[in-house]
N, C-alpha and C positions, 0 to 999 in steps of 0.2 A: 504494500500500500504506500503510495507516495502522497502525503499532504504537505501543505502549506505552514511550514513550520516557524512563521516568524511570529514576535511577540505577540502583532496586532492579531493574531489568528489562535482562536481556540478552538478550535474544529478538532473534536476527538479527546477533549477534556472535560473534566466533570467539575460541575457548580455546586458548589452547597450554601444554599441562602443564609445568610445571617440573621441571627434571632429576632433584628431587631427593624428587617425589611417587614414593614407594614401591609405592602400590596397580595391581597388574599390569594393571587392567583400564584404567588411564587413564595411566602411565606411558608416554613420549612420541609421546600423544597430541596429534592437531589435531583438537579438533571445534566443528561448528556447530551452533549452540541454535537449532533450530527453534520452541521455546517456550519462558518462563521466563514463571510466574508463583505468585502462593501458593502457588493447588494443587499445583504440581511443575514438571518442567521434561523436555524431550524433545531430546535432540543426537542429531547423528551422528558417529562418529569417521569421518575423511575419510583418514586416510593408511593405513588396514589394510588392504590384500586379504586377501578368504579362497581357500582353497585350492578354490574351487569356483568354474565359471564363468554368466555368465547362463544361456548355452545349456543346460547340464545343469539349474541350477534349470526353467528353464520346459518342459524334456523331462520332468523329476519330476511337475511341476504337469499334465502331459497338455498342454501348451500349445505350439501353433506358435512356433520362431523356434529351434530345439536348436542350427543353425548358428550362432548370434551367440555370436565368440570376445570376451565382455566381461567386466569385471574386476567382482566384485560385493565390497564394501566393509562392512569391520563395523559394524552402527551399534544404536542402541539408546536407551533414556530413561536 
């Protein structure tokens, strides 16, 4: 894998919100920057489950696999 290793680039590092980041949508939060560059930058928060499991997502989607009891995780840019 080759990325973009200079300081302004965290792409493939992990964040960990500090106690004292007020904004609910990242307040303590773990996520990983799948991207970071001018254009913008893409994470995932890693420690949130949602109240919804794989199985029901891909039953919604019309898709085989409704049995898989897995935890699906908030994430987002």
């Amino acid at each position: 894998m080759t990325a973009n290793r200079s300081a302004d680039n965290l792409r493939d590092h992990f964040l960990i919100a500090s106690p004292y980041l007020a904004d609910p949508r990242f307040h303590g939060s773990v996520i990983y920057l799948c991207e970071h560059s001018s254009e913008g930058a893409l994470g995932l928060v890693l420690n949130r489950p949602l109240d919804i499991g794989l199985g029901e997502i891909l039953e919604q989607l019309g898709m085989d696999g409704k049995e898989l009891d897995l935890p699906v995780f908030l994430g987002g840019p």
